[in-house]
N, C-alpha and C positions, 0 to 999 in steps of 0.2 A: 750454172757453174758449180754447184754445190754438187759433190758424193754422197752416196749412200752412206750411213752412217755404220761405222762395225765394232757395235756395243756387247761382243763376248767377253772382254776382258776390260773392262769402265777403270779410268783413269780416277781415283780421290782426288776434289779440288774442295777448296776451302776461299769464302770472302764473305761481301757486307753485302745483305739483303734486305726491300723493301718486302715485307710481309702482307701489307695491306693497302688503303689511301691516306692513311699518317703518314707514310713519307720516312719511317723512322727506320735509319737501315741498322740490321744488327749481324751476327756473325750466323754463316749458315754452312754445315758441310755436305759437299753432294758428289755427283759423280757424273764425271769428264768424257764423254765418246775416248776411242781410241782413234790408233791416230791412223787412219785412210791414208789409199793409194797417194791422194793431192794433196794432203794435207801437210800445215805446218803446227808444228807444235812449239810454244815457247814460254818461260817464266815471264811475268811482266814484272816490268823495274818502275815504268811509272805508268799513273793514271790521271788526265784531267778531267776537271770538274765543270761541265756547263748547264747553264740554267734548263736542256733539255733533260738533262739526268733529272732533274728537281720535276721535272711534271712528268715524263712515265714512271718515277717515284709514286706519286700523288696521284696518277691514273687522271693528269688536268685534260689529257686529249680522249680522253676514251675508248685506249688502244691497249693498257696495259694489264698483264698478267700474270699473277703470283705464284710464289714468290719471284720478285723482279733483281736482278743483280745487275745496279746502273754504270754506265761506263762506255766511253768509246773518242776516249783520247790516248790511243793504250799504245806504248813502247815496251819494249823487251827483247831477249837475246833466244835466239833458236837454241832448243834444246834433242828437238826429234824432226824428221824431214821424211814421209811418206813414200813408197815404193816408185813414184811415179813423178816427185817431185823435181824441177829443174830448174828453179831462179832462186833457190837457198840453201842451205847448209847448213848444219850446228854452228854454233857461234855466230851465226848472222845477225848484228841488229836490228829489227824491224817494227815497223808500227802497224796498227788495224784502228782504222777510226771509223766513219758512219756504217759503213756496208759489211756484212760478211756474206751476202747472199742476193743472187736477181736470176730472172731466166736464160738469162746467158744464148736468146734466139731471135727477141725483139728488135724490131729496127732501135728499139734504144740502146741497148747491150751490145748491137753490132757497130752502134758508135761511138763506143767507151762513153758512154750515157747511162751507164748501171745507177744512178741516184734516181731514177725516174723511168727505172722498168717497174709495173703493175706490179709487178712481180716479187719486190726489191725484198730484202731480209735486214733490216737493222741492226747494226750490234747491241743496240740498247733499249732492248724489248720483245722484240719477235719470238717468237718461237724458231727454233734453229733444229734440225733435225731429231734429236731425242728429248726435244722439249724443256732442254736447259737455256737460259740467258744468263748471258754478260753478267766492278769491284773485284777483283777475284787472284789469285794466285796464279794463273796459270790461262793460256788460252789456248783451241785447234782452231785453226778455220782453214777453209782451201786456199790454195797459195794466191790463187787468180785474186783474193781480198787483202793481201800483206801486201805492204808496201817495203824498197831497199830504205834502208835510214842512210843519209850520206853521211861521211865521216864530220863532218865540221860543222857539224849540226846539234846541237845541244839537246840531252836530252829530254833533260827534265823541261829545259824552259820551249824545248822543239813541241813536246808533244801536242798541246794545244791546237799547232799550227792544221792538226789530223781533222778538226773541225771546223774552230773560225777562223783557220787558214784556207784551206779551200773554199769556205765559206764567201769569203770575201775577196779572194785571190779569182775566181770564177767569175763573176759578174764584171771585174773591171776587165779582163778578158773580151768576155763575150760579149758585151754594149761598148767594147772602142776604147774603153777610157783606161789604157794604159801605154798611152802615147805621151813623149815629149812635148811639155807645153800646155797638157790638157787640162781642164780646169774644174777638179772632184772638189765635190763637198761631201763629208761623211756627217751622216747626223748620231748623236749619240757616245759616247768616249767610256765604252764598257770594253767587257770581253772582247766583243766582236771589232765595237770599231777601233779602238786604239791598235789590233792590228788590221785593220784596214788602211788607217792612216798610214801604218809603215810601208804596206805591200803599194799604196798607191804612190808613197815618195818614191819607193825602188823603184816603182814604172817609169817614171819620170813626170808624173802628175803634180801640181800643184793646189795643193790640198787647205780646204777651207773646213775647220770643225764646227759643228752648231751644236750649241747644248744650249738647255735649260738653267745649268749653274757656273756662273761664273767665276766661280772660285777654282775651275778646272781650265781657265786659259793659262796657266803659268807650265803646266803641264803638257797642254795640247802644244803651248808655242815653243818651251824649253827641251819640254821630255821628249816628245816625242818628234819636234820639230816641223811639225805643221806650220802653213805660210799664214795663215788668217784663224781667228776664232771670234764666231759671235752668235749673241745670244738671242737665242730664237724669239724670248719674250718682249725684247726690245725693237720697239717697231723703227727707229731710224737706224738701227744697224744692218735689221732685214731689209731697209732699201735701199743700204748703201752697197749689196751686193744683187739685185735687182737683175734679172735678165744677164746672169755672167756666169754661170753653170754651163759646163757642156754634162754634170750627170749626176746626182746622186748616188751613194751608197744610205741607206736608209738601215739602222743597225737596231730600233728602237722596238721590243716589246710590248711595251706599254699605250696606252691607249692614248694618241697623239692624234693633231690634225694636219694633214698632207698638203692640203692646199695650200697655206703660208708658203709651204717648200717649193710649191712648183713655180713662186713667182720671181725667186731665184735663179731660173732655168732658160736659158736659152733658146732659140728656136730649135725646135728636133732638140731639146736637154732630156733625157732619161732620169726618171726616181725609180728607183729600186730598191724592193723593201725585201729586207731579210730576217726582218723580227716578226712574229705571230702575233699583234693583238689580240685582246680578246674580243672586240666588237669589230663588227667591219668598218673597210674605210670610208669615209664621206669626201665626198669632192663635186663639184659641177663639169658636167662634158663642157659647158664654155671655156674652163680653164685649159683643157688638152685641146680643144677648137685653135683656140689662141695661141696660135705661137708649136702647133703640130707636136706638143709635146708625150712622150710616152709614161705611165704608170706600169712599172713592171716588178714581178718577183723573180727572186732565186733559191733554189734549196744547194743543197752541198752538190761537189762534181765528182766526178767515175774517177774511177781507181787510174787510167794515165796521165787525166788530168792533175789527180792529187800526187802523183809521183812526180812531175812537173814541178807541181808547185815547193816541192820539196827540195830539190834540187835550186830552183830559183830563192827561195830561203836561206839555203845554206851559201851560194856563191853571196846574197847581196845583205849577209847578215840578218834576216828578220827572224824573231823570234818572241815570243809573248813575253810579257813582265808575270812575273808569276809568285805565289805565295805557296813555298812547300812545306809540307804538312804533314804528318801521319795519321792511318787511316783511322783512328779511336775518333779522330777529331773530324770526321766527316760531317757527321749530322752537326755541328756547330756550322760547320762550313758551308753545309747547304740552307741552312738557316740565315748565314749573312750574303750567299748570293741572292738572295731573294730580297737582303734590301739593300743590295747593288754595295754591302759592305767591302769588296774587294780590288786591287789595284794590281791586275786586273784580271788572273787566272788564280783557283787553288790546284794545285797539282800536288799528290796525292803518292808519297814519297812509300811506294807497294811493295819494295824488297825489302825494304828493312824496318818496316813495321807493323806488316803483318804476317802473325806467324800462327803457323795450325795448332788447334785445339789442342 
């Protein structure tokens, strides 16, 4: 999907960069491709923050490349539009979240399945054709990776939605579970799942929270209006829900045990894990034996999927809770997503607080 790059005339951008595996991002200026046949070009107004930014910050997965410039919950307004471009215009609002790049020939790509072409290009890390990444003033990428913003969509508190929106919008999808009547449990009540919980109520799901800290049911039942919350360390709550799952969303990074969850689950119940521990999972085949149940993942979805979900946001109101911030105050903020200090996105307020050297 991606063009050739036509670096005769390099655009100056300006933002925050990880220089090393400190993690500590600072100011860095460099220079921007021009802007291609397909390409769109636009100022970014906002940017959010998720704990994926914090590990190719940190180089936790063993992918990243310096200097790294983190980000890819990114809204802003068309400022340039390519010779050959056809779904935007100046003034257009639009967002670029996990993807700027895949082979575009793949039986994945030919199924708007770009999250899971071999192929794929990340906005927040890869190498992207002159060897620039993703924090920043300004972005190009080919149009085939911008998504329309709807109008009714917010934008600061929308932009999140670029990541653990389809994050979590995608799986209840594709395992069934956004039918009237259905009966989700999200584990976890972070970034990700507190808007899982909203996108499963809009399905028409009825949603059970499980955490570890019970000081978050007033929240899970009031705020965000989840039907059930309990605590996973309590073992007569975990059996008062016993075999009454038709599926998990699984939202948890942290080094948890599954098993408890699946005995929650229904016959044919799906868990679905969306978080990366660091150790792998432990469970017994007795447990999926019994009761035919599934252990499954998901990564983010393709660009019509996440236009989709975008749309579906804006008609049924979902939209992250979010803490906006300017970008001085970044590395504070990646410092307290790391110990889950936040309720429940930082979003990273790009036009009006940072400005070029």
């Amino acid at each position: 999907m991606a063009n050739s790059p036509e670096s005769e005339d390099p655009v100056k951008a300006y933002g925050y960069a990880a220089r090393d595996s400190s993690g500590v991002l600072t100011p860095l200026t460099f220079s921007r491709r021009s802007t291609a046949d397909k390409d769109v070009r636009f100022k970014v107004l906002y940017c959010g923050i998720c704990h994926s930014d914090l590990h190719f910050a940190k180089n936790e997965w063993g992918m990243s490349t310096y200097p790294i410039l983190p980000g890819h919950e990114i809204v802003g307004v068309v400022t340039e539009v390519g010779s050959k471009v056809e779904k935007f215009k100046v003034g257009d609002v639009v967002g670029v979240g996990c993807l700027v790049g895949s082979c575009g020939s793949c039986q994945n790509c030919t199924n708007d399945l770009e999250s899971y072409c071999p192929k794929q290009i990340l906005t927040y890390g890869f190498p992207y054709h002159d060897g620039i990444r993703w924090l920043l003033d300004h972005m190009v990428a080919d149009e085939h990776f911008v998504l329309r913003w709807p109008e009714n969509l917010p934008l600061d508190s929308g932009a999140p939605l670029l990541c653990a929106g389809i994050t979590t919008y995608r799986p209840l999808r594709h395992f069934g579970l956004d039918k009237s009547g259905v009966m989700v449990g999200v584990v976890g009540l972070g970034g990700l799942g507190h808007v899982a919980v909203k996108f499963a109520k809009a399905l028409g799901a009825e949603v059970t929270v499980f955490s570890t800290t019970p000081a978050k049911k007033q929240e899970a039942l009031e705020g965000l209006k989840a039907d059930h919350f309990i605590v996973t360390k309590d073992p007569e709550e975990m059996r008062s829900v016993a075999s009454s799952l038709d599926g998990i969303i699984d939202t948890v990074s942290a080094t948890h045990p599954i098993e408890p969850l699946l005995t929650v689950l229904k016959q044919d119940g799906k868990h679905v894990s969306l978080g990366v521990p660091e150790k792998p999972l432990e469970l017994s085949t007795y447990s999926l034996i019994m009761g035919r149940k599934i252990v499954s993942g998901s990564a983010t979805g393709g660009l019509k999927e996440t236009q989709e979900m975008l749309e579906f946001a804006a008609k049924h109101g979902v939209n992250a809770d979010i803490e906006l911030i300017p970008i001085d105050y970044v590395n504070t903020a990646m410092d307290r997503v790391l110990k889950s200090d936040v309720r429940y996105r930082f979003v990273i307020d790009v036009a009006n607080s940072l400005k070029a050297p």
